[in-house]
C-alpha positions as CSV (number, residue, x, y, z in Angstrom):
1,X,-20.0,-15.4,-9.8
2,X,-16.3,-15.4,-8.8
3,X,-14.9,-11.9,-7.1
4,X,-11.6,-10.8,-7.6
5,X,-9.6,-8.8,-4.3
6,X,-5.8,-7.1,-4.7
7,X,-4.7,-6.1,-1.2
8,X,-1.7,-3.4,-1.8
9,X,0.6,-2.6,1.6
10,X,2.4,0.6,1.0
11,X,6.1,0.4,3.2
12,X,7.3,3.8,3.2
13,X,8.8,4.2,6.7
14,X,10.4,7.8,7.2
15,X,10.1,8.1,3.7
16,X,6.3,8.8,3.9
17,X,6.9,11.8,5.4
18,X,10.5,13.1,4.6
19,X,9.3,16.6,3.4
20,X,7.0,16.9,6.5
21,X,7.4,17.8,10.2
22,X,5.9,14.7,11.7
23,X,6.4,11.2,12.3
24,X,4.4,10.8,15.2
25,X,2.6,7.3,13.7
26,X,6.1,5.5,13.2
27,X,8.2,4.5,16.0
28,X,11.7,5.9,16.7
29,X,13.4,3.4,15.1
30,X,11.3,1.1,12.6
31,X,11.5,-1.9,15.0
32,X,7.4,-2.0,15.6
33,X,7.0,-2.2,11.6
34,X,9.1,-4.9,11.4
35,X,7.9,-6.7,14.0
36,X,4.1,-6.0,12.4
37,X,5.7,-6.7,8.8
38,X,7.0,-9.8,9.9
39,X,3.5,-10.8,11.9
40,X,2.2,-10.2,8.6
41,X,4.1,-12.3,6.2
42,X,3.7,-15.3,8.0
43,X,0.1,-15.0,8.1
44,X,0.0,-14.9,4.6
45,X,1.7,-17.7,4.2
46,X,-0.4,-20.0,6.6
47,X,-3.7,-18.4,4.9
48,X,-2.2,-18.0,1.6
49,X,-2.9,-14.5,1.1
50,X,-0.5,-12.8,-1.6
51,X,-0.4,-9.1,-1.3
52,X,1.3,-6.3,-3.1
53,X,4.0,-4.2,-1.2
54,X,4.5,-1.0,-2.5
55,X,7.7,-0.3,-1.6
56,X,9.8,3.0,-1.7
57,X,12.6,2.4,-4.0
58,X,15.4,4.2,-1.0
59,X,14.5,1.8,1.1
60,X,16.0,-0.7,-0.6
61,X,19.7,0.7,-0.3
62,X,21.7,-0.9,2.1
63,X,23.7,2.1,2.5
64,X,24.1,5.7,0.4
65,X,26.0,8.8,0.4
66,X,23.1,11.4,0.4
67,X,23.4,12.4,-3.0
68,X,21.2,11.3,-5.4
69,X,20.9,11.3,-9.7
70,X,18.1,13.9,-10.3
71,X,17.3,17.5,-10.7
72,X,15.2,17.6,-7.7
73,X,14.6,20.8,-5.5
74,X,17.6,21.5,-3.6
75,X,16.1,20.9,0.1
76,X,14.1,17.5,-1.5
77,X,17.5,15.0,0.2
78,X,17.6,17.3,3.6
79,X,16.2,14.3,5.4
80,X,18.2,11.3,4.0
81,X,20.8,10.9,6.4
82,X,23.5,9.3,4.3
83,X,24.3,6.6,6.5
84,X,23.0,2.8,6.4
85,X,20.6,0.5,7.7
86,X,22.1,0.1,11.3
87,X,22.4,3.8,11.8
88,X,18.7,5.2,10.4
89,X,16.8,1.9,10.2
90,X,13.8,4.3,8.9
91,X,15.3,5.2,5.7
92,X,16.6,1.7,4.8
93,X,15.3,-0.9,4.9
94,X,16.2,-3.8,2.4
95,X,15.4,-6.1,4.9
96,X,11.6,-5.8,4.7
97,X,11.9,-6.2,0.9
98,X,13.9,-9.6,1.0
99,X,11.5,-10.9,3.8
100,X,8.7,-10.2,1.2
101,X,10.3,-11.9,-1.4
102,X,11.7,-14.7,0.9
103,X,7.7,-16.1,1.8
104,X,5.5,-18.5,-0.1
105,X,2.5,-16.5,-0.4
106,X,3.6,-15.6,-3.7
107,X,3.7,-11.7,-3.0
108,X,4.1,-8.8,-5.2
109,X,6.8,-6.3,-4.9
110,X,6.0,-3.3,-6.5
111,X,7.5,0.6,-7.0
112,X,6.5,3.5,-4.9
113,X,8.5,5.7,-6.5
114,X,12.4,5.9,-5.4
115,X,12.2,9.3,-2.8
116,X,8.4,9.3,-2.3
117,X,8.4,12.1,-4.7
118,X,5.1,13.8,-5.5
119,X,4.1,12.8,-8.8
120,X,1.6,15.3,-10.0
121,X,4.5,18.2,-9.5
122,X,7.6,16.4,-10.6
123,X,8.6,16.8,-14.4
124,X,8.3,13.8,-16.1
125,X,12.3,13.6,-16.6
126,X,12.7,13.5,-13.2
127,X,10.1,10.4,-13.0
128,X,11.7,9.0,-15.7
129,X,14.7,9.1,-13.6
130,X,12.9,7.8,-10.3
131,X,11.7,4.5,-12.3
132,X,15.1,4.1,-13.9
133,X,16.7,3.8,-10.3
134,X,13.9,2.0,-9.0
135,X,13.5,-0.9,-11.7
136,X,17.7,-1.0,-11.2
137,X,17.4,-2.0,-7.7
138,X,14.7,-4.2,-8.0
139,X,16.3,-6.0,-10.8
140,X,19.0,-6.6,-8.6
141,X,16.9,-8.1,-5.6
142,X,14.3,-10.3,-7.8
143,X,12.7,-8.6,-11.2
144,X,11.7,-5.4,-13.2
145,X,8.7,-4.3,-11.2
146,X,5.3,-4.1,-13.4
147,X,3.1,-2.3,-10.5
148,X,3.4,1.1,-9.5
149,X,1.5,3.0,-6.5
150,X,2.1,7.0,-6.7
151,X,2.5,8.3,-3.0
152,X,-0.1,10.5,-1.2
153,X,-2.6,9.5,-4.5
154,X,-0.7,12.2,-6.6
155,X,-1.0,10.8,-10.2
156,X,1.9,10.7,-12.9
157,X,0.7,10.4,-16.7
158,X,0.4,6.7,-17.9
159,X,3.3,7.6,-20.5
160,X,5.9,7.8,-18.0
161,X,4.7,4.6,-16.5
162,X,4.2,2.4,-19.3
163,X,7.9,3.7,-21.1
164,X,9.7,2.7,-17.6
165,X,8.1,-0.7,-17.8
166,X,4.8,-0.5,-15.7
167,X,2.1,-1.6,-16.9
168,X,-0.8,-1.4,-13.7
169,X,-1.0,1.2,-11.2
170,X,-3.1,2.0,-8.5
171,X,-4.9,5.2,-8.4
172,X,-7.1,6.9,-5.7
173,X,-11.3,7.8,-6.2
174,X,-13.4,9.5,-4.1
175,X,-17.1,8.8,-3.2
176,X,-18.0,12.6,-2.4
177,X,-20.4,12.4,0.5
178,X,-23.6,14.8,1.1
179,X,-23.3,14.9,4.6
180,X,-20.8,14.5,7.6
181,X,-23.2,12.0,8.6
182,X,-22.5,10.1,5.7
183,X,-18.9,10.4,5.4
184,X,-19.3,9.1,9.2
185,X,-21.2,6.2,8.0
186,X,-18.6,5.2,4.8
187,X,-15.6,5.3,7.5
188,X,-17.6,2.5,9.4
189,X,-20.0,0.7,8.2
190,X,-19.6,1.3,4.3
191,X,-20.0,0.3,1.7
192,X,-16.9,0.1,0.4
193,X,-17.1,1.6,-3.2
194,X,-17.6,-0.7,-6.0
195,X,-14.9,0.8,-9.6
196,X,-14.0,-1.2,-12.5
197,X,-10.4,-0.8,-13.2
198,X,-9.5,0.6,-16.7
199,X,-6.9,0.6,-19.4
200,X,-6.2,3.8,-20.1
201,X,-2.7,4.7,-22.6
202,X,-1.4,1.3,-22.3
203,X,-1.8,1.0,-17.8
204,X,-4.4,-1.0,-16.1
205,X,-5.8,1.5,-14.0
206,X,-7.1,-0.2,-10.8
207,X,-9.0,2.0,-7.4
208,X,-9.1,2.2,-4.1
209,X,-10.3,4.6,-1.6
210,X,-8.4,7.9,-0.7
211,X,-8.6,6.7,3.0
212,X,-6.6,3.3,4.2
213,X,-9.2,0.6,3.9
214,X,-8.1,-2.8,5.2
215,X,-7.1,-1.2,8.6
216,X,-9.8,0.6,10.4
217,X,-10.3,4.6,10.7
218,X,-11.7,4.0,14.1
219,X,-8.8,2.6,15.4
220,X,-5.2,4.1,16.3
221,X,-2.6,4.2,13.2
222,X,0.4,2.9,14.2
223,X,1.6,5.3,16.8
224,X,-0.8,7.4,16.6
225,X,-3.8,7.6,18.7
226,X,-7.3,7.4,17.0
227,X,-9.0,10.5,16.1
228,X,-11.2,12.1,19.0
229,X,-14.0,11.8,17.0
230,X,-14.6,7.6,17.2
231,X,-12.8,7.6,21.1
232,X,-16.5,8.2,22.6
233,X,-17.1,4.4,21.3
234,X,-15.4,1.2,22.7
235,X,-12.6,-0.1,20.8
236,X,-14.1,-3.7,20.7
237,X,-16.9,-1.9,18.9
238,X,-15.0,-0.4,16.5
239,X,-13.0,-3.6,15.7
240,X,-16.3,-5.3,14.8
241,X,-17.9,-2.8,12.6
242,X,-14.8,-2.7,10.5
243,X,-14.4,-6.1,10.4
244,X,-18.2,-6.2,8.8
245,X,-17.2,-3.4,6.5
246,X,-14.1,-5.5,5.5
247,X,-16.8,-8.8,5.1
248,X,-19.2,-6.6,3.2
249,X,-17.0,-5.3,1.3
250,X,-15.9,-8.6,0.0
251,X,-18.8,-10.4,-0.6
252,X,-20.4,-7.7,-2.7
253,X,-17.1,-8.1,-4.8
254,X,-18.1,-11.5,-5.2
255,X,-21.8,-11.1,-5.7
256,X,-21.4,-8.5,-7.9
257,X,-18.2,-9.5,-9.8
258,X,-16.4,-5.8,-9.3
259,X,-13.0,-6.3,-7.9
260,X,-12.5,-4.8,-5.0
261,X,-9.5,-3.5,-3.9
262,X,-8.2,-2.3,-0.2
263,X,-5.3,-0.8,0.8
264,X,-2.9,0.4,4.0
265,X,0.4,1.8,4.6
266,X,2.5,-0.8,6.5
267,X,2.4,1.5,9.7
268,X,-1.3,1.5,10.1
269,X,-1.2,-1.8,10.9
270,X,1.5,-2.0,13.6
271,X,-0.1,-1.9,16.7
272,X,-2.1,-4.7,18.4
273,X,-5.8,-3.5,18.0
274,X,-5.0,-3.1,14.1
275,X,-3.0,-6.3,13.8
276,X,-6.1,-8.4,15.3
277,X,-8.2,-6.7,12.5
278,X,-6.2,-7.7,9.9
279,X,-5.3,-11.2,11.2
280,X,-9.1,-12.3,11.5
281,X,-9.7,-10.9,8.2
282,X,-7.0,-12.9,6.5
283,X,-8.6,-16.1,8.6
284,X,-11.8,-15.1,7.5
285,X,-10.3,-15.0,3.4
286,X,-8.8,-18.2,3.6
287,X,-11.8,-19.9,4.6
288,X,-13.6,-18.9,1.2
289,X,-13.4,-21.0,-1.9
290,X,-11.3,-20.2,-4.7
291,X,-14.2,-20.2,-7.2
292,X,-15.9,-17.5,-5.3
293,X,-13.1,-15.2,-4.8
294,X,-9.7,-15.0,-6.2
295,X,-7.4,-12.9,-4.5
296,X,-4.6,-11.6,-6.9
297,X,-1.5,-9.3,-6.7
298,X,-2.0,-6.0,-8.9
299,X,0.6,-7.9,-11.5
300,X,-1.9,-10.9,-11.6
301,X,-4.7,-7.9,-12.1
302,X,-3.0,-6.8,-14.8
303,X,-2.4,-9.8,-16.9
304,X,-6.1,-10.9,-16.4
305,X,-7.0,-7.4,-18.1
306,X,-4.7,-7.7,-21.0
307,X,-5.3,-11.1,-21.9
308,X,-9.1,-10.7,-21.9
């Protein structure tokens, strides 16, 4: 049986957390997410490994004034500087997106919403909005984008998606656990949760974990350091059990024919004991056959489903 994997990348930078009052996993000035980012897309390219970037749709601006179309709440734009890329290199960051688009590992570049705004709160004219801006810009870079991932797994109703041109998104489950014990033991060792994606009001509806997945839990995110709770165990240890939740993961997708689908904000990634992770696991992708797992953007998900 051949397996299907979608690896989505969410690049949010100081947009992730723009209505909150830390940014202790990024670093001061978006040059360690680049530097991963850029780590990343040419291992891709040597192990041909396309991914989709989810990518929020400010980020994309060169420049701006501040001032945004929208009826948003009136503190929603404290944080956006109204500068440019040299000045806050955290809240723009077209340069990511045209690196993305510049590789041959035939990468997706999907919507994230414009401002990171919370879809599950935000009236559905000011979504409409959002995609309207976002499927501008991308227009201008490369094409109208088909793949949307709402931020901080707040869903939006498929209407709004599928009128503004999307037509698969990625939602969050999650696999409700008896125990600490056991939520201990689905962290590290797994399994990974096995969901068929859906059509549902015209969107491909494909899952992933509420918890990054292709990066390790037991390792530090980014900046920050890991949680207190996995430091009693040494990091080589760590590296290793994820990288067996990552293999098990994947060949149950192909065993079983569910596609699996993992998942990490660009920021997760960007230090050395995640990067390793993730490098050997894209070694250890490119050394399976093509006819026992295909490993497709959430666009190429999305027009397998719809021309079944």
């Amino acid at each position: 049986m051949t397996g299907t994997l979608t690896i989505s990348i969410e690049i949010e930078l100081g947009w992730g957390v723009h209505d909150l009052p830390t940014d202790e996993h990024l670093s001061s000035d978006g040059s360690i997410e680049r530097k991963y980012a850029r780590k990343l897309l040419k291992k891709t390219e040597e192990t041909d490994v396309p991914i989709s970037f989810d990518i929020v749709g400010h980020l994309l601006l060169e420049e701006c004034n501040g001032e945004h179309e929208g009826r948003y709440e009136a503190d929603w734009y404290d944080a956006d500087p109204g500068t440019d890329v040299e000045a806050d290199p955290l809240m723009y960051a077209p340069d990511i997106a045209l690196q993305v688009l510049d590789t041959d590992a035939n990468h997706e570049l999907c919507t994230h919403t414009f401002s990171h705004i919370l879809c599950d709160d935000a009236p559905d004219e000011l979504l409409d909005t959002e995609l309207r801006r976002v499927q501008g810009l991308h227009t201008d870079i490369d094409e109208r984008v088909s793949s949307f991932v709402p931020p901080r797994h707040k869903r939006p109703k498929n209407e709004v998606l599928r009128r503004n041109g999307i037509r698969v998104a990625r939602y969050a489950k999650e696999k409700r656990s008896l125990t600490p014990a056991h939520r201990f033991k689905e962290l590290t060792v797994g399994p990974h949760p096995e969901w068929e994606p859906e059509v549902k009001n015209g969107v491909l509806q494909t899952y992933c974990t509420t918890y990054p997945s292709l990066t390790a839990r037991a390792l530090p995110s980014g900046q920050r350091p890991t949680s207190q709770v996995f430091r009693y165990f040494p990091i080589e240890a760590r590296t290793r059990t994820h990288m067996y939740y990552l293999k098990r993961a994947t060949q149950r997708a192909i065993e079983s024919g569910e596609p699996l689908h993992l998942w990490c904000h660009l920021y997760d990634l960007s230090n050395e004991y995640q990067w390793r992770l993730v490098e050997k696991y894209l070694e250890y992708l490119h050394q399976i056959p093509e006819d026992e797992l295909e490993i497709k953007t959430m666009n190429e998900l999305g027009q397998k489903y719809f021309t079944e």
